[in-house]
C-alpha positions in Angstrom: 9.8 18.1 20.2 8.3 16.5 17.7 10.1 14.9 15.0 8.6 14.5 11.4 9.3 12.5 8.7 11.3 14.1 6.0 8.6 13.8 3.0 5.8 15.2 5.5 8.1 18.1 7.1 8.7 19.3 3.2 4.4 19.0 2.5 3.8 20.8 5.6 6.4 24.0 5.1 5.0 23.7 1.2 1.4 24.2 2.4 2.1 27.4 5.1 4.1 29.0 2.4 2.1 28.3 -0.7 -1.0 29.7 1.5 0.6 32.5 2.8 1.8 33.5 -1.1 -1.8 33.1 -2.3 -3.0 35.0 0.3 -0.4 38.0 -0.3 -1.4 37.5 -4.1 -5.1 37.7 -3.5 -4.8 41.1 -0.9 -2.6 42.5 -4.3 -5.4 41.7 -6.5 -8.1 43.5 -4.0 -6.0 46.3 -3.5 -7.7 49.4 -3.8 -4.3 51.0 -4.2 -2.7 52.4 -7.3 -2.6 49.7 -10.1 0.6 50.2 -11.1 2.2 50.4 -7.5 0.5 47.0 -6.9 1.9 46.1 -10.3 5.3 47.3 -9.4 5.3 45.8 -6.0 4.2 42.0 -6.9 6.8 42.5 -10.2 9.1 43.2 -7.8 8.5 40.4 -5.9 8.9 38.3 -8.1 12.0 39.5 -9.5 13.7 39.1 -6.3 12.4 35.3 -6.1 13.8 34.7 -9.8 17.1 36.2 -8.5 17.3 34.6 -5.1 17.7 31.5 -6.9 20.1 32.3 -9.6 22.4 33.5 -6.8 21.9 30.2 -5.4 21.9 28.1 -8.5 25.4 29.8 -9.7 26.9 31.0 -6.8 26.8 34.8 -7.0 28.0 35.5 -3.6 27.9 39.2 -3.8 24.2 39.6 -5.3 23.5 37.1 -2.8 24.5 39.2 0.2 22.8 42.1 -1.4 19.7 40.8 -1.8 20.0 39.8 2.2 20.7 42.7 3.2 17.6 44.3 1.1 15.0 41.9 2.6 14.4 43.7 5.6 13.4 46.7 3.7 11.7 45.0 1.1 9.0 44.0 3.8 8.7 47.4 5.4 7.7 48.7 2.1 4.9 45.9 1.3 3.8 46.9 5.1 3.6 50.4 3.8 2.3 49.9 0.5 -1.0 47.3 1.4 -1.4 48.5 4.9 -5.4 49.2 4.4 -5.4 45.6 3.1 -3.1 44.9 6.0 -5.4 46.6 8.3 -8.6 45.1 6.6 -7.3 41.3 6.8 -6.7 41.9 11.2 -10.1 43.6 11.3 -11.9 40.5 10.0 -9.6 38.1 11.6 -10.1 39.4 14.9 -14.3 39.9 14.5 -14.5 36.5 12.9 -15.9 35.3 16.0 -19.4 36.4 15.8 -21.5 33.6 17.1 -25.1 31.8 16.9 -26.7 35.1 17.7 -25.9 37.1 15.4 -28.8 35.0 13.0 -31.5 35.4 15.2 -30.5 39.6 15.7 -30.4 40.0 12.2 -34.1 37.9 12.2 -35.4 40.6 13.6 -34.2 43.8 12.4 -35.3 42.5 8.9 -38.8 44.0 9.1 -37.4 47.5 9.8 -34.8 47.2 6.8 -37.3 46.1 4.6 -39.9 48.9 4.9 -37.1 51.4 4.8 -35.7 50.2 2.1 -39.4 49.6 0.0 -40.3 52.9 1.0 -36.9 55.1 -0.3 -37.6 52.8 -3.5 -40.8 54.1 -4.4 -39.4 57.5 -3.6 -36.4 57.0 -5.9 -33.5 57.7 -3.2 -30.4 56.1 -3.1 -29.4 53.8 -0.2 -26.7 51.2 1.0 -28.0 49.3 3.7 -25.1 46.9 5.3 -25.7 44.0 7.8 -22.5 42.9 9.7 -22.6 39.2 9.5 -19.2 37.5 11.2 -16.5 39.5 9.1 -15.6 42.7 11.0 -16.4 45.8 9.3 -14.6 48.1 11.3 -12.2 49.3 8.3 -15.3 51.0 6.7 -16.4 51.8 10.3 -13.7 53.9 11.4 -14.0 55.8 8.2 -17.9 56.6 8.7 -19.9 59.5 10.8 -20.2 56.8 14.4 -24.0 56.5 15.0 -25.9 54.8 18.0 -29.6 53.9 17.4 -32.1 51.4 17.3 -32.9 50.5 14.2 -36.0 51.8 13.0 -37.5 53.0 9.4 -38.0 56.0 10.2 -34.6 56.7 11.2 -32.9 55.0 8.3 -35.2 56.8 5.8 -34.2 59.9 7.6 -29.8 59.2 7.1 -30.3 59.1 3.5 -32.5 62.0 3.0 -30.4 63.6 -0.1 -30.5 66.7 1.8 -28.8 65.5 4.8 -24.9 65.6 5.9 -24.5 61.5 6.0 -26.8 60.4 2.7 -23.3 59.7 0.9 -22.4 55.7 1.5 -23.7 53.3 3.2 -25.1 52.8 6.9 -23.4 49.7 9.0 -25.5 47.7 11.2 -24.5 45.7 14.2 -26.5 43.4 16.6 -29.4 45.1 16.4 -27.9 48.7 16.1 -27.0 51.2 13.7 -23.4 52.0 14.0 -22.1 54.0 11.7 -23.2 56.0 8.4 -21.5 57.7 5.4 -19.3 54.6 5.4 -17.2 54.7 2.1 -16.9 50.9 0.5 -14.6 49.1 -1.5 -15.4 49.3 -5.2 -15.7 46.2 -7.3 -13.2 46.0 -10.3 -15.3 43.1 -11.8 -15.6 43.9 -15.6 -18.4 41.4 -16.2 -20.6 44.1 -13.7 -23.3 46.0 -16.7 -21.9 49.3 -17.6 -25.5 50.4 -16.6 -24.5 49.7 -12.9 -23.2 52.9 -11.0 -21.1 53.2 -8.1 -23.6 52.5 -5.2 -24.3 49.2 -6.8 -20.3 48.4 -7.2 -19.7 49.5 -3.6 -22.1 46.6 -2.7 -20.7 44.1 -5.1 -16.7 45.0 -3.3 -17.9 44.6 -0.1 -19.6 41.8 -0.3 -16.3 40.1 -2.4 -13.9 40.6 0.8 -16.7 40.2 3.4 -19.5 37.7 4.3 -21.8 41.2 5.2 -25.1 41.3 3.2 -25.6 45.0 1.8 -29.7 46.3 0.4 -29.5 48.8 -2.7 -31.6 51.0 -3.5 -31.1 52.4 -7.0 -31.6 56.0 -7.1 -32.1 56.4 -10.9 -34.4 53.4 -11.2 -35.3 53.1 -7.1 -35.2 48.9 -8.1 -34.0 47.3 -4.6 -30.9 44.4 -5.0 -29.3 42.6 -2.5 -25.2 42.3 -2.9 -23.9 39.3 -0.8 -21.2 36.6 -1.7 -19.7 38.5 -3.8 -22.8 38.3 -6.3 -25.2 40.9 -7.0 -29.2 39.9 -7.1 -31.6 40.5 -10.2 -34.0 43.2 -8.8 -36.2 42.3 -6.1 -39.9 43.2 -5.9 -41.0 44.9 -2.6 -43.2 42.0 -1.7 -40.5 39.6 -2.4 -37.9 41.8 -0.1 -38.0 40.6 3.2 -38.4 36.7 2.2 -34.9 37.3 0.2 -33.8 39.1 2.6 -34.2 36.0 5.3 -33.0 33.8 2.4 -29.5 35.6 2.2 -28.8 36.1 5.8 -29.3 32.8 6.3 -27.3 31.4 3.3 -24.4 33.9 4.5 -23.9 31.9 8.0 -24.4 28.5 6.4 -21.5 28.7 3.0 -19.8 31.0 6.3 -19.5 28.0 8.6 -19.0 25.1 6.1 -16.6 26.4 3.1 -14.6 28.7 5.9 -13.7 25.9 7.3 -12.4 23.8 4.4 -10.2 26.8 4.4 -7.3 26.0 6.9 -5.2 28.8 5.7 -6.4 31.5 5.8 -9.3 31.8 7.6 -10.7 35.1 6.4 -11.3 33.9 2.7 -11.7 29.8 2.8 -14.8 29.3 0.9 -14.8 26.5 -1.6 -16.0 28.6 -4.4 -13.3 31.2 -3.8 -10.6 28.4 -3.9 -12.2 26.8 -7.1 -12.2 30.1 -9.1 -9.1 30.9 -8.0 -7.1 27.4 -8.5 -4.9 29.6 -11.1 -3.5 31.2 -8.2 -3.0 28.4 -5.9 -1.1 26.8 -8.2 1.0 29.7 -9.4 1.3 29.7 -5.2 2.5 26.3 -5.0 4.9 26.7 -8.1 6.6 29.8 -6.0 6.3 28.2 -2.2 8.2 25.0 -3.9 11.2 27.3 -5.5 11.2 29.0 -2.4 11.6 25.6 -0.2 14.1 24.7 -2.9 16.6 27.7 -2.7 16.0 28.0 1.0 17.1 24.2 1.5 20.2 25.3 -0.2 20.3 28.1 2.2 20.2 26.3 5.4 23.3 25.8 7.6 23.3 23.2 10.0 25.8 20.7 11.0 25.2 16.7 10.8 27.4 13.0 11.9 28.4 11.4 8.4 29.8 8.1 8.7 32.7 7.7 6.4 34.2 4.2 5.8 38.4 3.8 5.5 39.9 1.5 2.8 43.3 0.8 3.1 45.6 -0.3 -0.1 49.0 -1.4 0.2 51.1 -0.8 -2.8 51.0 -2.2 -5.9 47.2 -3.5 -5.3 44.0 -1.4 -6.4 40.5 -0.8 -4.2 39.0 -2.6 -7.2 40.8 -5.3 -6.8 40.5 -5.7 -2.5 37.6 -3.8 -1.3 38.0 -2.8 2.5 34.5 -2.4 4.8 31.7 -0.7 4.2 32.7 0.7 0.8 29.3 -0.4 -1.2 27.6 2.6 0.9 28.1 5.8 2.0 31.5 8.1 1.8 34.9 6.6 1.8 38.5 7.5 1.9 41.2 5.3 -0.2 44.4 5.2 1.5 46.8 4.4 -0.7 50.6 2.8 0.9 53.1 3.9 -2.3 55.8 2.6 0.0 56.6 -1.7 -1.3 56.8 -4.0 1.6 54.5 -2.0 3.7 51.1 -2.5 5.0 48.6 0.2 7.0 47.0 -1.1 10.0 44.8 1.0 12.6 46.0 0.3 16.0 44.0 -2.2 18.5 42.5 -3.6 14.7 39.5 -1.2 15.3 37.0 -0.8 12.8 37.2 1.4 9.4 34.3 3.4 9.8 34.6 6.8 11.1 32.6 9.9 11.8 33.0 13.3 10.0 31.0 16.2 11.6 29.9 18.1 8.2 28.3 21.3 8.7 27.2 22.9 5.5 23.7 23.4 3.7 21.4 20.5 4.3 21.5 20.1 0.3 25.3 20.3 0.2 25.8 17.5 3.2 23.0 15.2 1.4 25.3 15.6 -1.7 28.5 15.1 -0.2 26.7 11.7 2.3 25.5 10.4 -1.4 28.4 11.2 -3.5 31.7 11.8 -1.8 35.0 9.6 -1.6 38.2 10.9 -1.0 41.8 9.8 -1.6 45.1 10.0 0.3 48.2 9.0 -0.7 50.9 8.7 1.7 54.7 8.1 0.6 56.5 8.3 3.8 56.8 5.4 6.8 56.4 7.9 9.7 54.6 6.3 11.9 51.7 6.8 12.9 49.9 9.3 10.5 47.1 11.1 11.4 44.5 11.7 8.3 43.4 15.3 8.4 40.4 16.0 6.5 42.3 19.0 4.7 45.0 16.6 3.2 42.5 14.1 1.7 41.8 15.0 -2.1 37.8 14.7 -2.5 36.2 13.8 -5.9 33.3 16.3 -5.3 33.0 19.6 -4.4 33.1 20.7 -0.7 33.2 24.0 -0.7 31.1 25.5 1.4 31.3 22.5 3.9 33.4 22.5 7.1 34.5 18.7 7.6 36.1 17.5 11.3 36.6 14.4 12.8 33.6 13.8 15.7 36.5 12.6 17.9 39.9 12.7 17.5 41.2 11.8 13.8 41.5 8.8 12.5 45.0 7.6 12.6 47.0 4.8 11.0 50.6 3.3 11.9 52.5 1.3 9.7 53.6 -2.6 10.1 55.1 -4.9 7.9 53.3 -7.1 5.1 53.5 -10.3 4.3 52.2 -13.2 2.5 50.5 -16.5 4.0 49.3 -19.4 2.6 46.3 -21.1 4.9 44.8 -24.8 4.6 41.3 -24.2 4.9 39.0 -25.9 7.6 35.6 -26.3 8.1 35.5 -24.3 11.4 36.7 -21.3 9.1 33.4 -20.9 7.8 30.7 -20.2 10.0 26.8 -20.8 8.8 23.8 -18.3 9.7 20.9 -21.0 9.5 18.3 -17.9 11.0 16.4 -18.1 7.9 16.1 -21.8 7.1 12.4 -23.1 6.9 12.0 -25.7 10.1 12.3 -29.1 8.3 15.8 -28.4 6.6 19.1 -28.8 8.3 22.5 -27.6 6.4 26.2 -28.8 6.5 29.4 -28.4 5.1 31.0 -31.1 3.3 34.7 -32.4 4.8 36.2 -30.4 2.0 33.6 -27.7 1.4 36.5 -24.8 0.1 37.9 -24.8 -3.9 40.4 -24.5 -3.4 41.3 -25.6 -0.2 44.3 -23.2 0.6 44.0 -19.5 0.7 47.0 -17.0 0.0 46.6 -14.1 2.1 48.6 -10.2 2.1 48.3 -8.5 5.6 50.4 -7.0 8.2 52.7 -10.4 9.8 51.2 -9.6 13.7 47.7 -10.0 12.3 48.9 -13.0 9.9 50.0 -15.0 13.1 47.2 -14.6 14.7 45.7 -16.5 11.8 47.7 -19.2 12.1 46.1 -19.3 15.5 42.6 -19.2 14.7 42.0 -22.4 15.7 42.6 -21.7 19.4 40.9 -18.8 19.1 37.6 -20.0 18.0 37.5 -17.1 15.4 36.6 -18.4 11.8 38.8 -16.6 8.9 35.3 -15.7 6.7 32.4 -14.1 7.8 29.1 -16.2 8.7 27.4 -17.2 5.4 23.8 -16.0 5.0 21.8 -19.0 3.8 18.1 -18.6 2.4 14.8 -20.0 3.3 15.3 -22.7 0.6 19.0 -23.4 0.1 19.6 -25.1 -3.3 21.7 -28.2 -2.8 25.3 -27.8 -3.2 25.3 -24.0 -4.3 28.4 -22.5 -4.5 28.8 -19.4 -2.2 31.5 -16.5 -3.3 33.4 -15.8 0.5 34.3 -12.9 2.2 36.5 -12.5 4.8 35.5 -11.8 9.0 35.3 -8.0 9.6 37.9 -8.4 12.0 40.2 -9.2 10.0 39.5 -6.8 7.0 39.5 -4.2 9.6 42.9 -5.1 10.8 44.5 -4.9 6.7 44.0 -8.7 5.7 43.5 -9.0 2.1 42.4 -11.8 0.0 44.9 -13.0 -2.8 42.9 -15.5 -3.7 40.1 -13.7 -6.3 37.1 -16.8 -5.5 36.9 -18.6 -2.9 34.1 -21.0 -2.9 32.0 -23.7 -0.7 29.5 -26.1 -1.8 26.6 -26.4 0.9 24.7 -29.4 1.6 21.4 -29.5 2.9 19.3 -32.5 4.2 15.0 -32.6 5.5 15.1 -32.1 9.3 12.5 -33.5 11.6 11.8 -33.8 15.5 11.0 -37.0 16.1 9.9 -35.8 19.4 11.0 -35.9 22.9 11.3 -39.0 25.0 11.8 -39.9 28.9 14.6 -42.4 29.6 15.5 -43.7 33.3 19.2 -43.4 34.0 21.1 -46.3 35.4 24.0 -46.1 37.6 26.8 -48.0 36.5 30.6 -48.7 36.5 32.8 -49.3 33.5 36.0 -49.5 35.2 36.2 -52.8 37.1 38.7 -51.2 40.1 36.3 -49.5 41.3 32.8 -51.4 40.9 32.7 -51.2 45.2 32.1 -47.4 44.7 29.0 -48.5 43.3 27.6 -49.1 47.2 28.6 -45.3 47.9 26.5 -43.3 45.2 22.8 -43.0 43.9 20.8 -40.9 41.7 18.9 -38.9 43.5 14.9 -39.7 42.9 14.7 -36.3 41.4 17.3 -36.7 38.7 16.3 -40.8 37.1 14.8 -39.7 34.5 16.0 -37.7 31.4 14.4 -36.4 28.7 15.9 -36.0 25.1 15.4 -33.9 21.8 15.4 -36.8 18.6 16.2 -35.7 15.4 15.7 -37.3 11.8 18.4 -35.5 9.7 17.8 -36.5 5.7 15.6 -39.7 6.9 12.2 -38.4 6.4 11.1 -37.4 2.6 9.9 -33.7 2.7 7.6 -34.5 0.0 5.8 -37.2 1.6 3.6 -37.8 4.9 5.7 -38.0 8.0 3.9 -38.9 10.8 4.0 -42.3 10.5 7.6 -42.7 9.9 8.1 -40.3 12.8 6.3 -42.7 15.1 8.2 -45.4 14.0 11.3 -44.0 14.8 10.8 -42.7 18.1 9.1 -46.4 19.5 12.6 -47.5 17.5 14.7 -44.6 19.6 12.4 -45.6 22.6 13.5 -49.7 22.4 17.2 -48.8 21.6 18.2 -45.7 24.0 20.2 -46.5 26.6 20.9 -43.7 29.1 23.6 -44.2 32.0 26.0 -42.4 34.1 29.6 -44.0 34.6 30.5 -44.0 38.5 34.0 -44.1 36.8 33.6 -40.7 35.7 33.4 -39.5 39.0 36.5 -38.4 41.1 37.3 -41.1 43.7 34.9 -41.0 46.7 35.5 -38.6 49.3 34.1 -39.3 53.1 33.7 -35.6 53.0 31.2 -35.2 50.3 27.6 -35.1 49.9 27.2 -35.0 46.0 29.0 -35.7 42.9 29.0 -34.3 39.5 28.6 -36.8 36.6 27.7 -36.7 33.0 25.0 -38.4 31.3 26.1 -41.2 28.8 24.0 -42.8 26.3 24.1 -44.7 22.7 21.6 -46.5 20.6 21.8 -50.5 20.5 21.3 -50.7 17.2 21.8 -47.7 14.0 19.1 -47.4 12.2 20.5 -47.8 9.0 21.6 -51.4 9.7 19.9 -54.0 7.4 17.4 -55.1 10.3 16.8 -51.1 11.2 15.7 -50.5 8.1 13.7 -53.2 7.3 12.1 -52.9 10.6 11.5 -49.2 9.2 10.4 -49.6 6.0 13.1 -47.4 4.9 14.9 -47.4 1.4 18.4 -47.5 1.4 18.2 -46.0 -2.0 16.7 -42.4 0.0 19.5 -41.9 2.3 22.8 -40.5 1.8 25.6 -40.6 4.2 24.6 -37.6 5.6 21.7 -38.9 6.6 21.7 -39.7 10.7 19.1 -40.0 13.8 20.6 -37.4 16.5 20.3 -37.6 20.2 20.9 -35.1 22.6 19.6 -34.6 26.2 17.1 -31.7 26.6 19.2 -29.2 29.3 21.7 -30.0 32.0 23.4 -33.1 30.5 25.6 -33.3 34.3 23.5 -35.2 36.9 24.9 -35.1 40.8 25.1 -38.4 43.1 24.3 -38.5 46.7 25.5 -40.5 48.9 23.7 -43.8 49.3 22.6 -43.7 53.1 20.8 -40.3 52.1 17.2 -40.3 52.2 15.7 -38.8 49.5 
């Protein structure tokens, strides 16, 4: 299946039913019908548009269900009404296939037409001659005496003899045939046609306005010859001229035919661009209607959709203003409010407070209730737990019409006990997302980075504990703070507390809670190779030293340097990067502490020991930084070279008698 966006979906139903009004409204306007049943009908029509959306717009449920029930028969009786238009439109459909040959049939059957038609002129006898280009004629047809013969002058002259049985209408021909005669036409309503015109000549003209055929008159008052095609009718044609014009507008028929039929996605039948253009009233009136249509029929709609409702719990005495619970800035929520003192809501296992309401409804009426909805519940008794039904929370907008459920099983809450904690704030309660920082800047907190440094908290006394314990837990009290690009020095950050423990009914007492951020240049100095030596701090067991070795494959290390606040970010820094890494280089020592190790074992074939390692000399003593050329002035006392092995910091011995 394939799934379109939301904004194309509406364009595409807006286009199939804007093009299926303007067809309906152009086969009512070239009805041949009774005026004023066509009037009637397309009133009628539009009535019941005008009153399918008040019904809609202000809820009339029983005109509403009438007009339902009255569709069904309002279509039956259109069917009825247009069914030669109905009939007319299939016919040229399905004979809109004519191909290629057609133009090089009607090529040469022009001679024939043409010396017919010159010769009934200069006799003054009436005559519609009709070619069938690639728009089925069968309506007119089927309505004709059926005739099969070549076509020939003679024989044409002969059907429109005036004292013959099939002189009245036109003759149809058809690949090289004649097919049918006496064939009654559409009339053309246009009033801009000369009043001197008579019916023969208007017969033409309508034909020629719902088909691409090409139809030769020959006036029997004036026995002038005009050719109707395109829905125009030509000046009057000289009989030398005839044939020529008569290539000229067969051939201009199958070119507009194949190039502004096929701008026409529609329809099909009636696509040419300079029907469209004259008719652009229409389309738009179309696309005014298809749009209320979409409208009232989006409010008609029923389907059912996953809303994802958020749960804020409020103990008494304290106000969702005043401690916001998850997820409340978007989507739907539902205020539980505790009137019960000394009680606090919990949901069990500390879950999260978003939950999912099955709404099934119109799609306008869920998009409504997804934008707009919050509920509230109020609960004054301590029965434990309480399940929240939808039909007990008190909505602020209107859901009727919607049938709310819980996707799983509701939402429940038990109660526990509230308390109040105060906390000393530490650094490790404050987690920093550094995603975002640009590559040369490092960030850290200060020792005291809170203000103020204790924290009085409200929650249920199980969760509270476990704060106490946070420590041990490695589970920071606020959630991570999202730093910029750029961080400004010391910015002060409004907190908010972890989702866990929102979720579990922790509330801030505190209103601000606020930490100053530090942040310093960072720079690689690049990594560097240093050869590990093996040696013993721990003079009882320097004989050990004879038992172990570093395996050839593990004497070398490499490590990751960093210049934290060292190097200017304003100013070049290759230079000073070199110098600090040949200063790293001379100063790293790199060792592993036999010491470390258990006691030997005659057993054993390897040994697991960490890597140890210092710089000789900081470089921020006197000599360093002279050596350097760095100012004191430039540093802080955050600033620091960092060292840290690249990878597996644990190297393993091997016995010493192993050969490598």
């Amino acid at each position: 299946m394939i799934e379109l966006d939301q904004l194309w979906a509406w364009i595409l139903q807006l286009a199939i039913l804007s093009g299926g009004i303007y067809l309906f409204l152009r086969l009512a306007r070239q009805s041949r019908g009774n005026r004023v049943v066509r009037l009637l009908v397309t009133g009628g029509l539009l009535v019941v548009v005008v009153l399918w959306g008040l019904t809609e717009t202000l809820d009339l449920a029983e005109l509403q269900h009438i007009l339902s029930s009255v569709t069904g028969f309002v279509v039956v009786v259109l069917a009825i009404v247009f069914q030669p238009e109905l009939r007319r439109a299939m016919g040229q459909l399905a004979g809109s296939g004519a191909g290629f040959g057609k133009r090089r049939r009607d090529a040469t059957i022009i001679g024939p037409v043409a010396a017919a038609a010159k010769a009934m002129g200069k006799r003054r006898r009436g005559a519609l001659i009709t070619f069938e280009r690639e728009s089925s004629l069968d309506p007119w047809v089927e309505r004709g005496a059926a005739i099969d013969a070549r076509i020939d002058a003679a024989i044409l002259e002969g059907l429109f003899e005036p004292s013959g049985a099939l002189h009245d209408g036109g003759v149809v021909l058809r690949e090289g045939r004649i097919i049918a005669a006496s064939c009654v036409y559409p009339v053309s309503d246009n009033r801009d046609l000369a009043q001197r015109l008579g019916t023969r000549h208007r017969a033409a003209l309508g034909l020629s306005e719902e088909t691409d055929a090409v139809t030769v008159v020959v006036s029997e008052e004036t026995g002038r010859i005009s050719i109707a095609a395109n829905g125009s009718l030509s000046d009057p044609v000289s009989a030398d001229d005839l044939e020529e014009q008569l290539r000229t507008a067969l051939g201009d028929v199958r070119t507009k035919t194949g190039a502004e039929r096929g701008y026409d996605v529609v329809s099909g039948v009636s696509g040419m661009l300079r029907e469209l253009v004259r008719d652009v009233y229409w389309i738009a009136i179309s696309m005014v209607l298809g749009f209320g249509l979409l409208y009232v029929a989006r409010e008609q709609v029923v389907q059912e959709e996953a809303v994802t409702v958020s749960i804020e719990l409020v103990t008494a005495g304290h106000s969702p203003d005043e401690f916001p619970g998850p997820g409340v800035a978007t989507g739907p929520r539902v205020v539980v409010q505790l009137d019960v003192p000394n009680q606090a809501f919990a949901e069990p296992g500390g879950t999260s407070g978003e939950h999912r309401l099955l709404v099934k409804g119109t799609r306008a009426r869920i998009e409504r209730f997804r934008q707009e909805a919050s509920g509230e519940l109020r609960i004054e008794s301590t029965q434990s737990p309480v399940a929240l039904g939808t039909n007990d929370i008190e909505w602020n907008t209107d859901v009727l019409g919607l049938e709310l459920k819980w996707e799983r099983e509701p939402a429940k809450l038990e109660f526990v006990g509230v308390a109040d904690q105060v906390l000393k704030l530490v650094k490790s309660d404050l987690p920093l997302n550094t995603e975002r920082l640009k590559r040369h800047i490092a960030v850290k907190l200060d020792e005291r980075p809170f203000s103020p440094d204790t924290v009085e908290l409200s929650g249920p006394s199980a969760v509270l504990d476990l704060l106490l314990r946070r420590a041990e837990n490695e589970v920071p009290l606020f959630a991570p703070l999202e730093l910029a690009e750029d961080p400004a020095r010391n910015q002060v950050y409004t907190l908010k507390l972890a989702p866990r423990w929102r979720n579990a009914g922790v509330r801030l007492a505190t209103e601000v809670v606020a930490s100053p951020v530090v942040t310093y240049s960072s720079h690689s100095v690049g990594p560097m190779d240093i050869e590990l030596s093996l040696v013993c701090m721990d003079p009882d067991r320097v004989d050990e030293l004879a038992h172990w070795k570093i395996p050839a494959s593990s004497q070398v290390v490499s490590f990751e340097i960093v210049a934290i606040g060292i190097i200017p970010m304003d100013e070049d820094s290759e230079p000073l990067k070199l110098d600090l890494n040949n200063f790293t280089q001379r100063n790293l020592v790199a060792y592993v502490d036999i010491s470390d190790a258990p006691p030997p074992d005659a057993q054993a074939t390897s040994v697991g020991v960490e890597v140890r390692y210092y710089l000789r000399q900081d470089f921020d003593d006197p000599e360093s930084l002279q050596e350097l050329k760095l100012d004191p002035a430039r540093l802080s006392e955050w600033s620091e070279l960092t060292v840290k092995p690249i990878g597996e910091s644990l190297i393993f011995l091997v016995p010493a008698n192993d050969e490598d």
